[in-house]
Gaussian input, Z-matrix of N, CA and C with variables (Angstrom, degrees):
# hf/3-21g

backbone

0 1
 N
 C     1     B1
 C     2     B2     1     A1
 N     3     B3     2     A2     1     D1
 C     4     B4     3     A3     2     D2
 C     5     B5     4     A4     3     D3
 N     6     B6     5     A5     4     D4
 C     7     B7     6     A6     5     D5
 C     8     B8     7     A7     6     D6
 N     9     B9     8     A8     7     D7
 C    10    B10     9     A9     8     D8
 C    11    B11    10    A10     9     D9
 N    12    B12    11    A11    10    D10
 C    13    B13    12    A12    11    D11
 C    14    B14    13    A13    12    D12
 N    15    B15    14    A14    13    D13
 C    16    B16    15    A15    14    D14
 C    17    B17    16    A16    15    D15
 N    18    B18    17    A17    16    D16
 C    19    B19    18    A18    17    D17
 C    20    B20    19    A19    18    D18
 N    21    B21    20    A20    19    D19
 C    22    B22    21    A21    20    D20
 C    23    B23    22    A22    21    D21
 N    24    B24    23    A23    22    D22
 C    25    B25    24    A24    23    D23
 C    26    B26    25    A25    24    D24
 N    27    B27    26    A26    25    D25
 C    28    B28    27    A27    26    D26
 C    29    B29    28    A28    27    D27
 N    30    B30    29    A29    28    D28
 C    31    B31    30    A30    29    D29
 C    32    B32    31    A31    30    D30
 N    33    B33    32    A32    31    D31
 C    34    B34    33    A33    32    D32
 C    35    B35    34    A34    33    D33
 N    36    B36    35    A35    34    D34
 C    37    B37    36    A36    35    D35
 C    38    B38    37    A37    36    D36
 N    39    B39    38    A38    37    D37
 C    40    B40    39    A39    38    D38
 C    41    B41    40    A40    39    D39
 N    42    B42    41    A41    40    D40
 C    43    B43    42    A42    41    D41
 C    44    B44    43    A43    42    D42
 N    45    B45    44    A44    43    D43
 C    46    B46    45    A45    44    D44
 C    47    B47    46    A46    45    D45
 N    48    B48    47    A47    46    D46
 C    49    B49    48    A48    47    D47
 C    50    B50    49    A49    48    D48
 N    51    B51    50    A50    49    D49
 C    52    B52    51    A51    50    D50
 C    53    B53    52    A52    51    D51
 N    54    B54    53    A53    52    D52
 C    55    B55    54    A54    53    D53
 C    56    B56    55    A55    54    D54
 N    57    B57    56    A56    55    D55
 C    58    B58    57    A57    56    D56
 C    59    B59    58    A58    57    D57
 N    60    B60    59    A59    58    D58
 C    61    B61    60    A60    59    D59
 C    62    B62    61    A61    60    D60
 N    63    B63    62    A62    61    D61
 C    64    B64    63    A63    62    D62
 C    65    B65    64    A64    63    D63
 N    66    B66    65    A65    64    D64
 C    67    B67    66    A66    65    D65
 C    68    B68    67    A67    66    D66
 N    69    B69    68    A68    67    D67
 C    70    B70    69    A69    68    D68
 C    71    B71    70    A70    69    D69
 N    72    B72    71    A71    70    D70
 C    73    B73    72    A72    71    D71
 C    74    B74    73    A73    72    D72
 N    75    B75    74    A74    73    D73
 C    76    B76    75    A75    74    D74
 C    77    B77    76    A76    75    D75
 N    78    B78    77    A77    76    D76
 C    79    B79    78    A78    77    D77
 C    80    B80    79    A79    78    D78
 N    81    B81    80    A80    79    D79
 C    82    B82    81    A81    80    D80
 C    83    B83    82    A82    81    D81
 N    84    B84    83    A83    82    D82
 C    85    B85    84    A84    83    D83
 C    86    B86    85    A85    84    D84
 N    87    B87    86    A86    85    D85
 C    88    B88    87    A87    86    D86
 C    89    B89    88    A88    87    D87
 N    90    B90    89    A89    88    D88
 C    91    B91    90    A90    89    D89
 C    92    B92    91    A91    90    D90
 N    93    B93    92    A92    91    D91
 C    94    B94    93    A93    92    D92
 C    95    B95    94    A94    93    D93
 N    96    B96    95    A95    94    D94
 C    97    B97    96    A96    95    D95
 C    98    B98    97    A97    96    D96
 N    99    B99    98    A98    97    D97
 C   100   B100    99    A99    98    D98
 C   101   B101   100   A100    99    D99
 N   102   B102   101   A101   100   D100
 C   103   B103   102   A102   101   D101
 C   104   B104   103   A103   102   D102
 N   105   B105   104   A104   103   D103
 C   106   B106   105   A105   104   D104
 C   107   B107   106   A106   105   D105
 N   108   B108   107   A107   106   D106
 C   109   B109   108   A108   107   D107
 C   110   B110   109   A109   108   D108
 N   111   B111   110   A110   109   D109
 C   112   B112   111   A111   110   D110
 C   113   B113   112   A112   111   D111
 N   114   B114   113   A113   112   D112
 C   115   B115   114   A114   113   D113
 C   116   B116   115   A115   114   D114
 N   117   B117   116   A116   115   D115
 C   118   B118   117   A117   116   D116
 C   119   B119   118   A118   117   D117
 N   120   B120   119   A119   118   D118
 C   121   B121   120   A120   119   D119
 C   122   B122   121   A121   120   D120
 N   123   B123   122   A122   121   D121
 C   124   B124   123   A123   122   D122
 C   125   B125   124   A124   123   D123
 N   126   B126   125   A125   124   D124
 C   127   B127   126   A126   125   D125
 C   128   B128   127   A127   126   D126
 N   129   B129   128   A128   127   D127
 C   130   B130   129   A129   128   D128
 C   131   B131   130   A130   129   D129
 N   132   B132   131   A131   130   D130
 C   133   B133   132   A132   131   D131
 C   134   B134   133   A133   132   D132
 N   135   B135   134   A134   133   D133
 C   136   B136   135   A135   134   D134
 C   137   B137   136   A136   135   D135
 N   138   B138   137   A137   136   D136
 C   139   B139   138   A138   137   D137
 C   140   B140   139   A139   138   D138
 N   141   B141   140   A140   139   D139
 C   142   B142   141   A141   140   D140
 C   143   B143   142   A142   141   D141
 N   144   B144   143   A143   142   D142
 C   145   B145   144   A144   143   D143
 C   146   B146   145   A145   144   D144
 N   147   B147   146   A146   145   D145
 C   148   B148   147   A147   146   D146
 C   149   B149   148   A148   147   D147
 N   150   B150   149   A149   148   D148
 C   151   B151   150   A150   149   D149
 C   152   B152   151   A151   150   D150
 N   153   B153   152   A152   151   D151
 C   154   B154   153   A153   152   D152
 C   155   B155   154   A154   153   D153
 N   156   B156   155   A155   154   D154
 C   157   B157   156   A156   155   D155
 C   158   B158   157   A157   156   D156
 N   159   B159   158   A158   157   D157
 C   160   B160   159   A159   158   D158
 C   161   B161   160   A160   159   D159
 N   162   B162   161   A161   160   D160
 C   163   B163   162   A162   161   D161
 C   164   B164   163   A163   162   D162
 N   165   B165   164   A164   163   D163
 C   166   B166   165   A165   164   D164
 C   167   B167   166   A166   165   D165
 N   168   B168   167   A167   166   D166
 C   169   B169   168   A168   167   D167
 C   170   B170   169   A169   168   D168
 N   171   B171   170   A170   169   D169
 C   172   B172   171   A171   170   D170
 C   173   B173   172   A172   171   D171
 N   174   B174   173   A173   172   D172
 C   175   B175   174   A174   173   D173
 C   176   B176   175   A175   174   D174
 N   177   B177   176   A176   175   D175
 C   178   B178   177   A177   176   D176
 C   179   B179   178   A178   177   D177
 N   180   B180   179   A179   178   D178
 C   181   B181   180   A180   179   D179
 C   182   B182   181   A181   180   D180
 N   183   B183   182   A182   181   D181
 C   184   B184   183   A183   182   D182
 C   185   B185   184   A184   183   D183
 N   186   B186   185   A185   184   D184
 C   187   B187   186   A186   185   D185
 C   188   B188   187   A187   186   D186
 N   189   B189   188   A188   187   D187
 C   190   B190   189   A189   188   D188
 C   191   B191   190   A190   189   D189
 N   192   B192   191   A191   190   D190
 C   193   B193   192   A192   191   D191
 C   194   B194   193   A193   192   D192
 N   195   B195   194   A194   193   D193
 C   196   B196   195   A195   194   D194
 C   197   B197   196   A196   195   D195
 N   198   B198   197   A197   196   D196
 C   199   B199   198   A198   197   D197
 C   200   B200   199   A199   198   D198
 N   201   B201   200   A200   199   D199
 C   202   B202   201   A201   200   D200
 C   203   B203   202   A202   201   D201
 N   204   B204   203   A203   202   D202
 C   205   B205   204   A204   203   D203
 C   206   B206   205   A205   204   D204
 N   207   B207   206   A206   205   D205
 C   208   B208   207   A207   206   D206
 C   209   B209   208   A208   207   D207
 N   210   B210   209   A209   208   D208
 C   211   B211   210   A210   209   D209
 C   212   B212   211   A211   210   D210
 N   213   B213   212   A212   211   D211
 C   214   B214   213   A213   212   D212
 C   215   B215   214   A214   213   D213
 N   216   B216   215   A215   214   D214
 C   217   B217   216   A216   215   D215
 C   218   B218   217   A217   216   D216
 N   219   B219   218   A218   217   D217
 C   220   B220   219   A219   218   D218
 C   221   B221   220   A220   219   D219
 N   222   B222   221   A221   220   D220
 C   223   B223   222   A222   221   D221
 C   224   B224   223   A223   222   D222
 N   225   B225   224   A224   223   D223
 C   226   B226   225   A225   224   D224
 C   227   B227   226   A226   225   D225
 N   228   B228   227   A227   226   D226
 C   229   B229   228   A228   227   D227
 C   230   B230   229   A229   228   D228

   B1=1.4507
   B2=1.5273
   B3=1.5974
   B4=1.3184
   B5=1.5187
   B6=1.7088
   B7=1.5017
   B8=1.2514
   B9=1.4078
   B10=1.8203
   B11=1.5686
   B12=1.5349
   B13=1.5443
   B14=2.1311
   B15=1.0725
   B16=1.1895
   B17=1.8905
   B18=1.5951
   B19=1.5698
   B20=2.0168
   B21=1.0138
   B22=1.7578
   B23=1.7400
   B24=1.5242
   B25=1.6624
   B26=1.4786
   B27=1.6227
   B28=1.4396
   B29=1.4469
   B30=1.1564
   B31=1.7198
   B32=1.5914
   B33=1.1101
   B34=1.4428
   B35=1.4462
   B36=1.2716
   B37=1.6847
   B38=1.1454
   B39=1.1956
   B40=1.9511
   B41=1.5528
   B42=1.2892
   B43=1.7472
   B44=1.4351
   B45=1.3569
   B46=1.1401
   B47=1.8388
   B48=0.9087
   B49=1.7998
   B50=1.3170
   B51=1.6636
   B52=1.9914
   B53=1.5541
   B54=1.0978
   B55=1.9052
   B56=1.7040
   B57=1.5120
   B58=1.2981
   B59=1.6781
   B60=1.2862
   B61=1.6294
   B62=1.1741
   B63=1.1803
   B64=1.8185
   B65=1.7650
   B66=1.7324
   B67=1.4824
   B68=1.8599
   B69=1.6997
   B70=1.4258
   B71=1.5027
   B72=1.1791
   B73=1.5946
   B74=1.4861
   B75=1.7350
   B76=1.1420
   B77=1.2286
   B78=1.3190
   B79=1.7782
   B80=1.7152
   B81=1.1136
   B82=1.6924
   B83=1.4926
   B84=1.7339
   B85=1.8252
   B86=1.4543
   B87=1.1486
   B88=1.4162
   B89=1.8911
   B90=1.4457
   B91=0.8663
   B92=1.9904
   B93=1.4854
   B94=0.6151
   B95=1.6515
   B96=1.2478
   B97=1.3966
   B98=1.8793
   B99=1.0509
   B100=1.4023
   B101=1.4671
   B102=1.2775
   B103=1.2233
   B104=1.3894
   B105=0.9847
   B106=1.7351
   B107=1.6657
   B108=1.1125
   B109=1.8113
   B110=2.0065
   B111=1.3752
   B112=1.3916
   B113=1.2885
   B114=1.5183
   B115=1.6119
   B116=1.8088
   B117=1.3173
   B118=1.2504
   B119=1.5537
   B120=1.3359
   B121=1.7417
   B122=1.6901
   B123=1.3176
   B124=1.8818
   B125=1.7892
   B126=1.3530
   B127=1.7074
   B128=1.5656
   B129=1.4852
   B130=1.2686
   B131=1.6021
   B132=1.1902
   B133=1.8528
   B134=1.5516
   B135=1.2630
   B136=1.2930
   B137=1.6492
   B138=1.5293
   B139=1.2162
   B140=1.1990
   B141=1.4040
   B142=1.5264
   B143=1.3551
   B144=1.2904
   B145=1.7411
   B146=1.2985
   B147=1.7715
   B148=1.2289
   B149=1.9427
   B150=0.9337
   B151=1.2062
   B152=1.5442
   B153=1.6504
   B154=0.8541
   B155=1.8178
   B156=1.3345
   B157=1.6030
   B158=0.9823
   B159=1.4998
   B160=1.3569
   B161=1.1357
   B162=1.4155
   B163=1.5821
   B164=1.3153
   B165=1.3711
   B166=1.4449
   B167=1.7059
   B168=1.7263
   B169=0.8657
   B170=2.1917
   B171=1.3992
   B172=1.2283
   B173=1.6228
   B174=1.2420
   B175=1.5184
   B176=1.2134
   B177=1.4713
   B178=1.7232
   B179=1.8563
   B180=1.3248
   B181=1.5824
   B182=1.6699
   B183=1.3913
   B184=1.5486
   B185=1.1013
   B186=1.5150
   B187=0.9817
   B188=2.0083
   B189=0.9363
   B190=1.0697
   B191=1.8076
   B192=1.2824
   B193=1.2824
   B194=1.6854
   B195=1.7034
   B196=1.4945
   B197=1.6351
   B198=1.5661
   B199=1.2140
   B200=2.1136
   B201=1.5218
   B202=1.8526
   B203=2.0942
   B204=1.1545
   B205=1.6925
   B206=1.5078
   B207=1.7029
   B208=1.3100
   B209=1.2852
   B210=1.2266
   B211=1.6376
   B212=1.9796
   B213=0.7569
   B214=1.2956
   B215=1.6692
   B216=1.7422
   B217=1.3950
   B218=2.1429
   B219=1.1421
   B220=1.0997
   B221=1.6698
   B222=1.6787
   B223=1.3482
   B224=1.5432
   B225=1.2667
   B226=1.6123
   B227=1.2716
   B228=1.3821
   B229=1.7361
   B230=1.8291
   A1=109.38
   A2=114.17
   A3=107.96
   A4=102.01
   A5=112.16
   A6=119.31
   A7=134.62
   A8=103.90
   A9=110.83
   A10=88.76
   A11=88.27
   A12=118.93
   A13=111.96
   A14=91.13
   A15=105.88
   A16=96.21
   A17=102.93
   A18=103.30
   A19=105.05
   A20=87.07
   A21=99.77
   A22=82.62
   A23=114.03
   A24=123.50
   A25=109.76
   A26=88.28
   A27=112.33
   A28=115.79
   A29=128.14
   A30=121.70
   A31=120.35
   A32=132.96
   A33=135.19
   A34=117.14
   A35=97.97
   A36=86.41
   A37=122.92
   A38=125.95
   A39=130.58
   A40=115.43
   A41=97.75
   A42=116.70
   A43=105.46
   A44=125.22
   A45=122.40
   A46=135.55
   A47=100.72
   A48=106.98
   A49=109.79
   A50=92.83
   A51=103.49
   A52=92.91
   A53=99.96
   A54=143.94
   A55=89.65
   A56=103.74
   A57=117.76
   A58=116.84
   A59=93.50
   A60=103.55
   A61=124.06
   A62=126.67
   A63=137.77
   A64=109.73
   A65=93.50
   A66=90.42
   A67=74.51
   A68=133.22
   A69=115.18
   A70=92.27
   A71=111.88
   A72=136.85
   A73=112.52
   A74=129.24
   A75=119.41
   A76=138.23
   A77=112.17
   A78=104.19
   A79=95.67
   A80=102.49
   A81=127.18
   A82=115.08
   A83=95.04
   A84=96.11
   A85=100.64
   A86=101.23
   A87=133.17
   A88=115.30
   A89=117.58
   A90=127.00
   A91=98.27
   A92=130.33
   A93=126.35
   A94=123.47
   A95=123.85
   A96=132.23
   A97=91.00
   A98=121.72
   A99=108.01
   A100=98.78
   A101=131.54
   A102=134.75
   A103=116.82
   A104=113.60
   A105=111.50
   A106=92.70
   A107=109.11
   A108=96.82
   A109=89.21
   A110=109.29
   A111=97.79
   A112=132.51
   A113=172.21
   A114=150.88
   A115=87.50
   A116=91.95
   A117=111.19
   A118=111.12
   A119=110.96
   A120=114.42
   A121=97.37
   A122=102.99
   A123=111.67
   A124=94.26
   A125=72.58
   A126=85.36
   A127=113.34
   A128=130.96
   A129=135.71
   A130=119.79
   A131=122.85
   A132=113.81
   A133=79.72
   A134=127.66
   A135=157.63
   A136=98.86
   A137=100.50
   A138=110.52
   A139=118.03
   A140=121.73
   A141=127.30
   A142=124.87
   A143=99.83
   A144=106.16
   A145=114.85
   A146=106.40
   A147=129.06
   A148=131.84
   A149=121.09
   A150=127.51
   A151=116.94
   A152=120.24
   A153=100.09
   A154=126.78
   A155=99.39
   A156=104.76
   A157=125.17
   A158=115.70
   A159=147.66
   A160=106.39
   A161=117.72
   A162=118.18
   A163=103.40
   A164=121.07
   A165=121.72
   A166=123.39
   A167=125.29
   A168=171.95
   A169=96.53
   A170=98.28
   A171=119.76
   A172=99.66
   A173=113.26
   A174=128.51
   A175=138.06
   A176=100.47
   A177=127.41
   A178=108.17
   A179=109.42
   A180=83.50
   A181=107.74
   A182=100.29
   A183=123.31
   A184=115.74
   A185=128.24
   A186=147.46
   A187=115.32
   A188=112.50
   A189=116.11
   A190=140.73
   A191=100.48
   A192=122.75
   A193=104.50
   A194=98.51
   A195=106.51
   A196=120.10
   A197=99.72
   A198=136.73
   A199=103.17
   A200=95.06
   A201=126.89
   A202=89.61
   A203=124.22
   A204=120.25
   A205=86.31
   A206=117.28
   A207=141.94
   A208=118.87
   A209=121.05
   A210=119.90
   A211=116.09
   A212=102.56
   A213=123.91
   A214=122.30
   A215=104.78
   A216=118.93
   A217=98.92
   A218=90.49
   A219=88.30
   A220=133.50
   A221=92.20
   A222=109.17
   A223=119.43
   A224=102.72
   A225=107.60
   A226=119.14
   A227=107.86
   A228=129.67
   A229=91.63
   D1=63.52
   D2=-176.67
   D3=-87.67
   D4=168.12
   D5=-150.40
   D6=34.67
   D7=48.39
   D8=165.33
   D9=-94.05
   D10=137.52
   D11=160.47
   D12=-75.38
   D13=-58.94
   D14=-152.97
   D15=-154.52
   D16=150.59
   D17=150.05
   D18=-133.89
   D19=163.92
   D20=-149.88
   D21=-120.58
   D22=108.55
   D23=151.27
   D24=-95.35
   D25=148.94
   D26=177.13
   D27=-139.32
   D28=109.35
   D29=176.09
   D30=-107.50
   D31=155.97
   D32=148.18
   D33=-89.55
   D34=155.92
   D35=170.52
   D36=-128.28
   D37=148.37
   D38=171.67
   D39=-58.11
   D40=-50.45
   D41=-165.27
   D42=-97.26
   D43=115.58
   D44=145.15
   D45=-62.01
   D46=-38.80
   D47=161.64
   D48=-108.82
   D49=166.88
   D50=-166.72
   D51=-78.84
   D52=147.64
   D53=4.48
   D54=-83.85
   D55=118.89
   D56=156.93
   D57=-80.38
   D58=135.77
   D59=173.44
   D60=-136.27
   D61=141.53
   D62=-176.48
   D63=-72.90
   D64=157.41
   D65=-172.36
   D66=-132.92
   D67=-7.77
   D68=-178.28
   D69=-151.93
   D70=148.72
   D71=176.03
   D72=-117.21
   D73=102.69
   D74=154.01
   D75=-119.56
   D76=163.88
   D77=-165.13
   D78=-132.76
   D79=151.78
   D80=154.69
   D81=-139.41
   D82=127.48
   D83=168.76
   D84=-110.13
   D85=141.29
   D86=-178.74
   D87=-108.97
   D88=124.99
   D89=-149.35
   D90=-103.04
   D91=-178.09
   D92=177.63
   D93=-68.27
   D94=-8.52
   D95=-164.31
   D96=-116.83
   D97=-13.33
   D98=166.61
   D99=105.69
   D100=26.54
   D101=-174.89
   D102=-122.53
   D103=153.85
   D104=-155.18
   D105=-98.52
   D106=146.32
   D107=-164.24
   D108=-131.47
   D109=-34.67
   D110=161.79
   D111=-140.37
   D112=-178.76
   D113=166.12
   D114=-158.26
   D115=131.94
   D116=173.86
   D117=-128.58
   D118=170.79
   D119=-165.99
   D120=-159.17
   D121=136.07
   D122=-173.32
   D123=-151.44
   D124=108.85
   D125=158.23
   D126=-60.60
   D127=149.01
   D128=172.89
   D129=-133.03
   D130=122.61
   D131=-161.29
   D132=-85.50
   D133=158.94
   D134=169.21
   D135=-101.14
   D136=154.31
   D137=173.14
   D138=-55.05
   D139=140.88
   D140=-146.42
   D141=13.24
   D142=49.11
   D143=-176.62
   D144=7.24
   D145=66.62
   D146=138.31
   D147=-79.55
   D148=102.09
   D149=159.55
   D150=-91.88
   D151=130.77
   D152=166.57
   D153=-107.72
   D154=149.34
   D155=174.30
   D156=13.75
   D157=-85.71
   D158=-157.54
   D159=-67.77
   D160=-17.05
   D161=-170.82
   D162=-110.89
   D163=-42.98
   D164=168.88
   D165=-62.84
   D166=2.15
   D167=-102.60
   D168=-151.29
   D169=-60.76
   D170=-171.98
   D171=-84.34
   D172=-73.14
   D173=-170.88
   D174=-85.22
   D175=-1.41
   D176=175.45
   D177=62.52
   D178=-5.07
   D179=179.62
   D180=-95.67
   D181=145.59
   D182=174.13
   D183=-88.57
   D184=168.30
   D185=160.35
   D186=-63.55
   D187=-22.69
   D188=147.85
   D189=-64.10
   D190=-23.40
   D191=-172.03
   D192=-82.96
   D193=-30.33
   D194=-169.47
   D195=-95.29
   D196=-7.02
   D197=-150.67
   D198=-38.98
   D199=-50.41
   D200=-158.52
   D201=-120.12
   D202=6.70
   D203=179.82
   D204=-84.94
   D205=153.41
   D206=142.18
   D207=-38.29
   D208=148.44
   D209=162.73
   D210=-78.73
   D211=159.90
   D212=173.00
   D213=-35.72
   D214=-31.92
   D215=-176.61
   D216=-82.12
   D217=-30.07
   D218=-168.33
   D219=-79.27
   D220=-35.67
   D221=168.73
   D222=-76.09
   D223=-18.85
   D224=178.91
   D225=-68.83
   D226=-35.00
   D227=-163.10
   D228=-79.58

């Protein structure tokens, strides 16, 4: 990955209080000229693919959405 500037994370989250946990993982790499060269997006099930309401409320994803997604250990690796 020669000429990365930078990579740019973005998460949602399931949990509003700790232990907070993600229900989406996103990325952008950014190249030396300031141009986004790739952005990726991974759903993530939360422990007992709980989302709550209020948050799914904000970001539209459900617990349904997360239903068949990887956990967190997995997508990271």
């Amino acid at each position: 990955m020669k000429n990365i500037k930078f990579i740019a994370f973005d998460v949602e989250t399931a949990t509003a209080r700790s232990p907070r946990f993600i229900c989406q993982l996103g990325l952008s790499i950014v190249n030396m000229n300031d141009e986004i060269i790739e952005t990726k997006s991974f759903l993530v099930q939360p422990p007992n693919n709980k989302i709550e309401p209020i948050l799914s409320g904000i970001h539209g994803i459900q617990a349904e959405d997360t239903q068949s997604a990887p956990d967190f250990k997995s997508i990271w690796s």
